[in-house]
N, C-alpha and C positions, 0 to 999 in steps of 0.2 A: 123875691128877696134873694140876694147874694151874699151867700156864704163863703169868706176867706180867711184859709189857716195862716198865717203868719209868726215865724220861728224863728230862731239862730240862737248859737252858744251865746253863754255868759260873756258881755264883754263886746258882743260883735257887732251893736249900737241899733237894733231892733227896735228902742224905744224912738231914735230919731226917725224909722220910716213909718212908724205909728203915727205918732204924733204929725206927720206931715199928711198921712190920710184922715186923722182927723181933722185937719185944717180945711180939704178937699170935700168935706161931708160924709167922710167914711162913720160908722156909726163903731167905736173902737170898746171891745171887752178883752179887756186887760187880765190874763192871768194870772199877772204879780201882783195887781191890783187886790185881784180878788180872795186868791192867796192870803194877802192882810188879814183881808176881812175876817176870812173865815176863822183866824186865830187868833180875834182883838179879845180882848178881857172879857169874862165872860161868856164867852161862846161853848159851845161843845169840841169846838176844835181843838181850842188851847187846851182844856179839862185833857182830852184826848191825848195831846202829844206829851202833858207833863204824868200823864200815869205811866206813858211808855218809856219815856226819857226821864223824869227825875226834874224835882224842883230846880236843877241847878242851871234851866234854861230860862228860868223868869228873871227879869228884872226886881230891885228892891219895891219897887209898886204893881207889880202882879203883872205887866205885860211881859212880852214874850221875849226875849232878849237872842236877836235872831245870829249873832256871830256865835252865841253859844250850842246853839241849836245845831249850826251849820258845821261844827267841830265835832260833835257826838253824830248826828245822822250822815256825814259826808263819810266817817270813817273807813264805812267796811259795806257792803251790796248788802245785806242783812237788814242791817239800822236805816241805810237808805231808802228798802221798801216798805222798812214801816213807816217813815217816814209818808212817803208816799200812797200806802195802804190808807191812814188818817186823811191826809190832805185834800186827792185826788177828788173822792168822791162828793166832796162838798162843797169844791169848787165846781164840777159839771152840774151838780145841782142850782147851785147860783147862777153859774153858767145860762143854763138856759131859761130861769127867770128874766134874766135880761133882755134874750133873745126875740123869749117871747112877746116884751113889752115894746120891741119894735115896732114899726112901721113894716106894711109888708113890703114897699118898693125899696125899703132899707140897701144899705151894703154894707154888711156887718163885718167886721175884722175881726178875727178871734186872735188876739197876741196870747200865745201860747208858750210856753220859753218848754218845757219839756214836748212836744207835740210829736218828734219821732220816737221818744223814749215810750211813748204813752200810746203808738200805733195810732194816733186819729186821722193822721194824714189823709185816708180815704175817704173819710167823711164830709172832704168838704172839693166843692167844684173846682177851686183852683188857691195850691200851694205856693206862700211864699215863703223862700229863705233868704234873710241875712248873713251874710259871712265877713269874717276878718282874719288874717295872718293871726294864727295863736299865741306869737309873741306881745302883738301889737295889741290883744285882746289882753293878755297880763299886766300889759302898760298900762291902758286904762285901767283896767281894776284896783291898782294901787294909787296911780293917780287921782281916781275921780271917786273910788269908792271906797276907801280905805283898807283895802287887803291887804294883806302880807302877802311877798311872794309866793308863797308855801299855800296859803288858803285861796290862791286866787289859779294855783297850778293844780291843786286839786279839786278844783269845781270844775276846770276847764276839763280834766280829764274824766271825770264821774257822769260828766253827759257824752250827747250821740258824739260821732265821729265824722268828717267833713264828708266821707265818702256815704255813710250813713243817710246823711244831710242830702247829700246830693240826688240819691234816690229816690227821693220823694217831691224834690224841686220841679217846681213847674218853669218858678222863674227865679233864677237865682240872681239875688243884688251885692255885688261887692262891697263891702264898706272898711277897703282897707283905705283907703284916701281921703280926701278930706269929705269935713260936714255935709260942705254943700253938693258935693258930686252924687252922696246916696242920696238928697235931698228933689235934687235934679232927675236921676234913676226913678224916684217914687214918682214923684209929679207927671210924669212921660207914661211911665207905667199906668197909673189911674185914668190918664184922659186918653190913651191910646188901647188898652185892653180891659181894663175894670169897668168905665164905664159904659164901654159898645156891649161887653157880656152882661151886664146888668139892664141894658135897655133888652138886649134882645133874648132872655129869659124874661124880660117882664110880660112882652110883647107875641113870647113863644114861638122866634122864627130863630132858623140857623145862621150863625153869623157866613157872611159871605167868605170864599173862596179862591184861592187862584186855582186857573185851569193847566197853568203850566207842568210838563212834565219835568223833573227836577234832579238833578244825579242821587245817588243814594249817598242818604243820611245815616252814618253811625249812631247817632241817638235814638233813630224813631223805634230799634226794640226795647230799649229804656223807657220810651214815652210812651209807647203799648202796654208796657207791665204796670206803669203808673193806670192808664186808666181801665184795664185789667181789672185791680185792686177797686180802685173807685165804682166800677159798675159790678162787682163783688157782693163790696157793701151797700149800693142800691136796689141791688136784685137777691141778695139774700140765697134761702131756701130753695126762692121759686126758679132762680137758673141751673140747668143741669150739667152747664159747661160754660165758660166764654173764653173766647179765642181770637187769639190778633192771624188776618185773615187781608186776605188783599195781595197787591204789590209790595208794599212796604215790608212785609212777613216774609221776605225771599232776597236773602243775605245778597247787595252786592248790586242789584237790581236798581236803576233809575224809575222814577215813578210820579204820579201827583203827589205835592206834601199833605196828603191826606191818610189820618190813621183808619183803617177798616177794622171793626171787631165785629164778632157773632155773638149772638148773646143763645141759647139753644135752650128752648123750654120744652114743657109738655103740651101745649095747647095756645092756639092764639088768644083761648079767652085769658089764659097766664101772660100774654104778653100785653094784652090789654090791661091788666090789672097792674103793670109796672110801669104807665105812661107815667102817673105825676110821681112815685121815686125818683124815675129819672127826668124829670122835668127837676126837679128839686137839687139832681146832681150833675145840672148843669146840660142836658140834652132834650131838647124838648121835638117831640113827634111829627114827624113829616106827612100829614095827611094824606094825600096827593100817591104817596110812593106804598102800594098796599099787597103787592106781589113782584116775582122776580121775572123776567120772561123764559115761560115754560119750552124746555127741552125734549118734551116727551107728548103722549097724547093726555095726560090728565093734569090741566090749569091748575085744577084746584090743588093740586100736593107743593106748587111752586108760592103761595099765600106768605107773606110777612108782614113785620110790621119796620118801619125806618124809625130814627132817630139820628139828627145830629147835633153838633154841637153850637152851643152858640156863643163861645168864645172865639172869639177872632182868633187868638194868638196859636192855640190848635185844634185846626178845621179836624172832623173825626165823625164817620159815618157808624152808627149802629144797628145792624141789621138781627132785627129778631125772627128766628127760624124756631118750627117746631121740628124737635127731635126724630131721626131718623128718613124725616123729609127728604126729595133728591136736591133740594136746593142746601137745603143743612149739608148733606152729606159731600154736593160739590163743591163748597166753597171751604170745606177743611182738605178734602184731596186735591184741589186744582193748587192751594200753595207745595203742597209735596207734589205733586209734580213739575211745578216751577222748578223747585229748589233741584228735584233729582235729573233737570233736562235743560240744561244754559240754552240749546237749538231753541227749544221753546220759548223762555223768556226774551231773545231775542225779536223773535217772529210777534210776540205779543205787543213788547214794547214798541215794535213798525206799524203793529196793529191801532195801539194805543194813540201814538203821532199823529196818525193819517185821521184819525177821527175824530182830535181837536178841531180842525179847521171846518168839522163838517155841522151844521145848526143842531143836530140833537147826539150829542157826542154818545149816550148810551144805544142809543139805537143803530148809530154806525157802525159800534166794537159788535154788536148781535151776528152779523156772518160769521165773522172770525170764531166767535165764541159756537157758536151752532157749532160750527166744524172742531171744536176741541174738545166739547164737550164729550163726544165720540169716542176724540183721541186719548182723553184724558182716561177712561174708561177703562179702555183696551189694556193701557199702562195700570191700571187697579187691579184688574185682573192678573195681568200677565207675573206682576209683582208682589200677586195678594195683600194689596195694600187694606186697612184698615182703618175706620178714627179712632 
């Protein structure tokens, strides 16, 4: 099963790329939906918001009369969390009644309309946002939903912030143009990366790669902290650290577009016990890959376990190291030594080149790497470098 957050302000047409992954067989739970529900007549919810708010949000027949609501809880961050205090927890409880009535090869959408206000972004394998220009998001709301400019400029303002928004995008879809353009965006999007991560999470292989070395990316320490956060929340307690690690972790640097994190426990039998989390968050375990090649005379302290991704759109290796190990501890000092020696990353990256072309491109960079590992060393020392 594939889990997708899907979000955007009020206004910025969320429900049009819904709706169009529901057409595609996306399995869609509706937040505003559910929202309803949980405060139709009768329920505990309604009982709930009219003790905190005052009968003067029902209608003449006992429902919930939600412009009035929306004028007393929108006022002030106060009445907004209790607003939210009420709401919140009774939608994730329905929430995952749903979920669970799935199908397991499902691809569930979660439309979420507060999702970064609400911090769940990391719970799920891969974030979508909708976005629209905030004037053109006011247009519609009076247009199509009957606000006032005044009620539709204060909603807009009371949620996250585009930059907010942005942080947490895996993929972000514009919908300041027309219908069909975000409708086109979605369609592309499902049969070009939802559906290849949803096979191959089902299947529990890594989605494939390019081997190409690539100029450096300004986003990829944005998209390290993203899945940072995601393997955070999969690994819980039992991680002692995780850390964006690699080439890509060394400002300025051309590299594969491949993200490297460390995930650092206590024990491999901890890292064993976090395969299906993160099978669950989108990384499933490379059997195959079960140590790193040992720099020293004792194999056994170089032991890991791998993880990568199986979303096509970003390839991302997970290397789990137990604490204090010399493989733990070189792959958090070989990026400070990148960073503190441009001579190095040069030499690496000619390293790097020359052993694409070669049939086991890990096994070519191993001289070079033998020989740095030394070097790298000498510079820890000499700098009293520390992790």
């Amino acid at each position: 099963m594939l889990r997708i957050g899907l979000t955007g302000g009020i206004g910025a047409g969320k429900s049009t790329v819904s709706a169009t992954f529901s057409d595609l067989g996306g399995i869609i739970v509706d937040g505003d939906v559910i929202a309803r529900e949980v405060v139709e007549p009768g329920t505990e919810g309604l009982a709930k918001l009219v003790e905190a708010f005052g009968d003067g949000i029902l209608l003449p027949e006992g429902a919930l009369n939600r412009p009035a609501l929306a004028a007393v809880a929108f006022s002030d961050d106060e009445k907004r969390a209790t607003l939210n205090g009420i709401v919140h927890p009774l939608v994730a409880h329905r929430r995952s009644e749903l979920i669970a009535a799935a199908h397991e090869d499902a691809v569930i959408v979660e439309d979420i309309p507060l999702l970064v206000e609400s911090q769940m972004a990391p719970m799920f394998p891969l974030v979508i946002v909708v976005n629209a220009d905030p004037e053109l998001r006011v247009k519609r709301l009076i247009e199509y939903r009957g606000f006032t400019e005044e009620d539709a400029r204060a909603r807009i303002a009371a949620q996250a912030t585009e930059e907010q928004r942005r942080a947490v995008a895996d993929v972000w879809l514009d919908n300041s143009g027309s219908p069909g353009a975000v409708v086109e965006q979605a369609r592309t999007l499902w049969h070009e990366r939802i559906l290849p991560f949803a096979h191959n999470l089902k299947i529990e292989q890594p989605a494939r790669r390019d081997a190409a070395v690539v100029p450096y990316d300004p986003t990829w320490p944005d998209q390290a902290r993203r899945i940072v956060a995601r393997l955070n929340t999969a690994c819980g307690h039992r991680a002692v650290r995780i850390d964006h690690i690699g080439s890509t972790a060394v400002p300025g640097m051309d590299a594969k577009d491949v993200i490297d994190v460390q995930v650092t426990v206590k024990s491999l039998a901890v890292a064993d016990e976090l395969a299906d989390a993160l099978l669950t968050a989108g990384y499933p375990v490379v059997p195959g890959v079960t140590a790193d090649t040992p720099h020293d005379d004792d194999p056994a302290l170089w032991r890991k376990r791998f993880h990568a991704s199986a979303d096509p759109g970003r390839p991302t290796n997970v290397h789990i190291r137990v604490d204090g190990r010399p493989n733990q501890r070189f792959a958090l000092m070989f990026v400070d030594w990148l960073r503190a020696n441009p001579n190095v990353q040069a030499d690496y990256l000619a390293a790097k080149r020359a052993a694409l072309t070669a049939p086991d491109y890990v096994a070519a960079k191993e001289p070079w790497f033998l020989d740095a590992y030394h070097r790298a060393w000498k510079w820890a020392d000499a700098t009293d470098w520390r992790p």
